[in-house]
N, C-alpha and C positions, 0 to 999 in steps of 0.2 A: 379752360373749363368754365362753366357754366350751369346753372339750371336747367334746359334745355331734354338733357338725359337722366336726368333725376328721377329716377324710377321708372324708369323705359326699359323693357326689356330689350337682350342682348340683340342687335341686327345683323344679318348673314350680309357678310363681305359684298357679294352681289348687290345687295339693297341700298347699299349707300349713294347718294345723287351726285358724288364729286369727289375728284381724288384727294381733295382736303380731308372728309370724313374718312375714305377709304384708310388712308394715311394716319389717322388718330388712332381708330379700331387697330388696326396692328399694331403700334405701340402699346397701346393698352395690352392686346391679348399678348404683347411681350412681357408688361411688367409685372401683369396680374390675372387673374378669370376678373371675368366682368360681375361675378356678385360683389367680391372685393372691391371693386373699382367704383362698385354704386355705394358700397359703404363708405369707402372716401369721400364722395359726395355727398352725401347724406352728414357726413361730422362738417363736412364743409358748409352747407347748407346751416350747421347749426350754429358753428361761427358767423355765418352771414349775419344771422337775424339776432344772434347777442352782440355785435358790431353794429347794427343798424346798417349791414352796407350788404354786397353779394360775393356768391362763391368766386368770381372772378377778380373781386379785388382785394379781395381776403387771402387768397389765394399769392397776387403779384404782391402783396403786404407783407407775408411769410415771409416768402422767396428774399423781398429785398433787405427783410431782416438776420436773415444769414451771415453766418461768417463769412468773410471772403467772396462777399456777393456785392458787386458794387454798382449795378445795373442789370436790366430785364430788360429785351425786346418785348415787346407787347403789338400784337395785329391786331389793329382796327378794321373793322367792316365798315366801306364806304356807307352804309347804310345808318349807322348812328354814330359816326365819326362824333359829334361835338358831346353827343350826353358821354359817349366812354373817352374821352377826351379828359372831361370836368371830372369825370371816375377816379382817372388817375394823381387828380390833384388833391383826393381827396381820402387816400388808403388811409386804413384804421392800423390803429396800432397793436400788434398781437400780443397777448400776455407770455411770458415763457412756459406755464404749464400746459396752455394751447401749440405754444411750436415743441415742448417736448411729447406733447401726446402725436404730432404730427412724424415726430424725427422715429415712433416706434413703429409706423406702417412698413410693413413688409414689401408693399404695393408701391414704389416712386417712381411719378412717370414725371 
């Protein structure tokens, strides 16, 4: 997850440029409708910028702060391999009132 969709309206399954995006969209329209799913990002978004960091490492932050969670794969895009490289060394650490407002979404993808 990312910025990227942050307020983008929903795109019809055809319009996607690659089976990666194709492949998100359905997950998505499994866990959630896509207004919900912009809301998640949107609360993510806002943990981004009270963290000083982004929705995507705010995001693999949460995750690795889980019970029972004791690694994440994380895909890098050849394309900024070393900045989300140095991302990762640098996840923020999440308050428990942010990972319990996150644990009440109905929406988990």
């Amino acid at each position: 997850m990312n910025e990227t969709w942050l307020g983008k309206e929903e795109p019809a399954l055809a319009e996607l440029t690659n089976r990666s995006l194709a492949k998100y969209k359905l997950l998505i329209d499994g866990a959630c409708e896509w207004e919900e799913f912009q809301q998640r990002l949107a609360f993510l978004s806002t943990l981004a910028a009270k963290y000083h960091s982004d929705i995507a490492s705010v995001s693999v932050a949460a995750l690795l702060q889980r019970e029972k969670i004791d690694a994440a794969i994380v895909g890098l895009s050849p394309q900024n391999y070393d900045a989300q490289n140095r991302m990762l060394t640098q996840l923020p650490l999440i308050d428990l009132h942010d990972l319990q407002e996150m644990d009440r979404w109905s929406c988990h993808l």
